[in-house]
N, C-alpha and C positions, 0 to 999 in steps of 0.2 A: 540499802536494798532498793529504796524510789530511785536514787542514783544510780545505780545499775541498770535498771528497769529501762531507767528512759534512756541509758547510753547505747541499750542493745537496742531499742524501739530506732531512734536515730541511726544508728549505724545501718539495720532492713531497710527501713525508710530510702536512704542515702543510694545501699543495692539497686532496690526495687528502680528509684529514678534513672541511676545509670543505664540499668537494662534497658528501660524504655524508652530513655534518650539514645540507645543504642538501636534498636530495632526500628524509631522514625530517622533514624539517619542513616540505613539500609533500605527500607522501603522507600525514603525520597530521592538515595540514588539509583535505586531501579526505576521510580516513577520519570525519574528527567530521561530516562533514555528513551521515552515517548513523547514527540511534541503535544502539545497544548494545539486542541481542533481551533484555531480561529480561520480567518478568509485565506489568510498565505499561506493554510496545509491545504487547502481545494485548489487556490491555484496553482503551486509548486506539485500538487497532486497529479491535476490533469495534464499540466506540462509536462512532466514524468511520463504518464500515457501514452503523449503523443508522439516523443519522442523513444517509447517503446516497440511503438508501431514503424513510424519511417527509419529510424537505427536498424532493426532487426531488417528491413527490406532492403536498405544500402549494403550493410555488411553482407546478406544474400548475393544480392548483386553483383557487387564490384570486389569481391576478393577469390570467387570461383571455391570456394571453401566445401561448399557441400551445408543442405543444412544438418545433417548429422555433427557432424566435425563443428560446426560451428556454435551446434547449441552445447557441445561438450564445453568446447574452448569458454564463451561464456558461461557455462554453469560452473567450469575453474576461476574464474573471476569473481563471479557471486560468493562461490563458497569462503574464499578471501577474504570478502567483506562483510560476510555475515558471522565472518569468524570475530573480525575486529568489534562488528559490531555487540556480539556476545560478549566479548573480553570490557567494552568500555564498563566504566562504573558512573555516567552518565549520559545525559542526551546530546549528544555532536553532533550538528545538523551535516556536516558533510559526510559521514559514517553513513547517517541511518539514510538520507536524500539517494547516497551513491547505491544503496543496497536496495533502495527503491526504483530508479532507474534501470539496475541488471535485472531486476527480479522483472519487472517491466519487458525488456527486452526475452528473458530467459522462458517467461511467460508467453511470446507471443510466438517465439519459435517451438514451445514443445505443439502448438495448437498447430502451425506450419506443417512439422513434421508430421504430425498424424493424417492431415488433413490433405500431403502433397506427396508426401512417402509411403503411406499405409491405405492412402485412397478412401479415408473414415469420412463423411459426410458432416458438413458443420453444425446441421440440424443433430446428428449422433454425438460428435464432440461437445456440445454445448448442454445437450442433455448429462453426458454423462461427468463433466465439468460440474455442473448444478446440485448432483449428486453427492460427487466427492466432496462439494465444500458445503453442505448441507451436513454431509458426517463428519467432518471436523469441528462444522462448529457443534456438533450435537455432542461429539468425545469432548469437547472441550468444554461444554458447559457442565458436560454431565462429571467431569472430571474437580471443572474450579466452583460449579453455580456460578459463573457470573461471566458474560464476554465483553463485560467495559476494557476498553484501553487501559483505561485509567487504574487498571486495579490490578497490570503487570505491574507483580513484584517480586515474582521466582523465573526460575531460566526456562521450567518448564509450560509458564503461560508466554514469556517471550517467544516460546519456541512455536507455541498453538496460532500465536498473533502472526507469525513471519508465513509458518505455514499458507494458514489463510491469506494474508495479502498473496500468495503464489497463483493461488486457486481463483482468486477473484481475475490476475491478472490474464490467465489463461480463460476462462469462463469468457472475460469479456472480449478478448479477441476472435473469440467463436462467436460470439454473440452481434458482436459488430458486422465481423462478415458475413453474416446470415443475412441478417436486414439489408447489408448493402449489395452485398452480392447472389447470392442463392435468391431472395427473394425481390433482385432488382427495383430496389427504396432508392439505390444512390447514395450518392457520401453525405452529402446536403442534408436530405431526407434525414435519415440516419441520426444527425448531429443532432436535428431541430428533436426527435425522437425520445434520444436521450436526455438532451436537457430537459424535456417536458418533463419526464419521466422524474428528473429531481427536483423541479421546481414543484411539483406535484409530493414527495414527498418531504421536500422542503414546510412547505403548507400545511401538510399534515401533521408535522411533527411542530411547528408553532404554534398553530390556529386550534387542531384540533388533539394538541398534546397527545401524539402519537410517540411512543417510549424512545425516549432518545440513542438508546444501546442500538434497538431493532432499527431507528431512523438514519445510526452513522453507518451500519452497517449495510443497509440497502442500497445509502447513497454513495458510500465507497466500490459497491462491485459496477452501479450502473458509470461512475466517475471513467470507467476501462474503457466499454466499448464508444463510450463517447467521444474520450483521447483518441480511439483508433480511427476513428469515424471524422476525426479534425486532422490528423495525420494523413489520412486518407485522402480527403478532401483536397490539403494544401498540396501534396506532392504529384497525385495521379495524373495523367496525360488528360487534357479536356475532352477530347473524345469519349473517353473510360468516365466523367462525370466529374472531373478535377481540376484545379485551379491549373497544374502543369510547373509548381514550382518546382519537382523533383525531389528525393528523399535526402538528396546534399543541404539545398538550402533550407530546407523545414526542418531538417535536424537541427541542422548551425544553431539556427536562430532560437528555437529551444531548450537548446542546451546552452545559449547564453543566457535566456533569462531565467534558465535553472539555477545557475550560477551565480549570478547580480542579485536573485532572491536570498539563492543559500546564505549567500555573504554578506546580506542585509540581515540576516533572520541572525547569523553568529554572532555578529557586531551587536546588537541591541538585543537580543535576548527575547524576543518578541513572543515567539510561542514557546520558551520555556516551560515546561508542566507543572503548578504550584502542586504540593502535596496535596490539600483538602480537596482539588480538582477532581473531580468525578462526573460521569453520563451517567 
């Protein structure tokens, strides 16, 4: 009967671990399919921005497309790759980067259109931008309690986390050209603005241990209009407040060292997301 005893004890036991070596080897492949926040997710971030901002203006420009037509065609694009990106069973840095980039781009044209087709004022858009991703994340906390990155491990907090990055992307492209243009700040202005704005919550969140959930997330919507505000800056005509390189060469050069990053960040594994990793 002891022999029995312990052969059934053993055998649960045996279960019980499988299960749980099972559900952390499902939870670490949802977790990898979020970078790990080191310097090269703000810098490949804000590159992302920038090149959200002067893409979305060239494509404008030089294909005659319409922005309607145009935010269709890339919102067919995105949904592609946020398809892919849903289906991976971990973190590809070119998957999630690319789906950051459209969403980037997808983001600064829905703010375009309302703002140049519907005649809505950017001070309206940016309010009611602030709005909408104040209630996402409020469904979504009130849905998971928690809006760490880190603690996507279902398709419906992936889904909460894409959402939002949309809203932030759109939010700050209103936000950027308010300051630079509604409120004539300039691009210059504008940049120096935004970075205050994170070096300031940078500070807060080290010095004066301000929650790190609440610090990535502040610093991710201001990361927006900052990119557009450097976008801006490099491409616009010097008259208009801008260096005058055009939205060809600022793109180029951004989307190569988006590239030279991604492919750096693939090869070494750099920001990889360990399991225990948490905000």
């Amino acid at each position: 009967m002891a022999t029995a005893h312990l052969s059934h004890n053993l055998v649960v036991n045996t279960l019980n671990n499988m299960q749980a070596n099972n559900a952390s080897s499902t939870a670490k492949k949802m977790l990898n399919k979020v970078p790990e926040i080191t310097i090269y997710f703000w810098i490949i971030k804000i590159l992302c921005t920038t090149v959200g901002e002067t893409a979305a203006d060239f494509l404008g420009t030089h294909f005659n497309l319409g922005l309607t037509k145009l935010t269709l065609i890339m919102g067919a694009f995105l949904a592609v790759t946020l398809f892919l990106q849903f289906r991976a069973k971990k973190y590809i840095p070119g998957i999630y980067w690319l789906a950051v980039v459209l969403l980037s781009i997808f983001g600064t044209l829905i703010t375009d259109n309302l703002t140049d087709n519907f005649g809505i004022s950017l001070i309206t858009t940016t309010v009611i931008f602030s709005i909408v991703l104040a209630v996402i994340f409020a469904a979504w906390y009130w849905s998971e309690k928690t809006l760490s990155i880190h603690s996507i491990v279902t398709t419906k907090r992936e889904a909460f986390y894409w959402l939002a990055i949309l809203f932030t992307f759109a939010l700050g492209t209103a936000a950027g050209d308010l300051t630079a243009e509604k409120f004539n700040l300039g691009y210059l202005t504008s940049v120096l603005i935004f970075a205050g704005l994170i070096a300031v919550v940078t500070v807060a969140h080290l010095r004066f241990k301000l929650n790190a959930v609440l610090a990535f997330w502040i610093a991710y919507i201001f990361t927006r209009p900052l990119g557009a505000s450097i976008g801006d800056y490099l491409s616009q005509a010097k008259a208009d407040g801008g260096l005058n390189l055009g939205t060809v060469k600022t793109s180029s050069l951004f989307l190569i060292a988006i590239l030279a990053t991604v492919i750096y960040l693939a090869i070494t594994k750099k920001d990889a997301t360990p399991v225990s990793t948490s905000i």
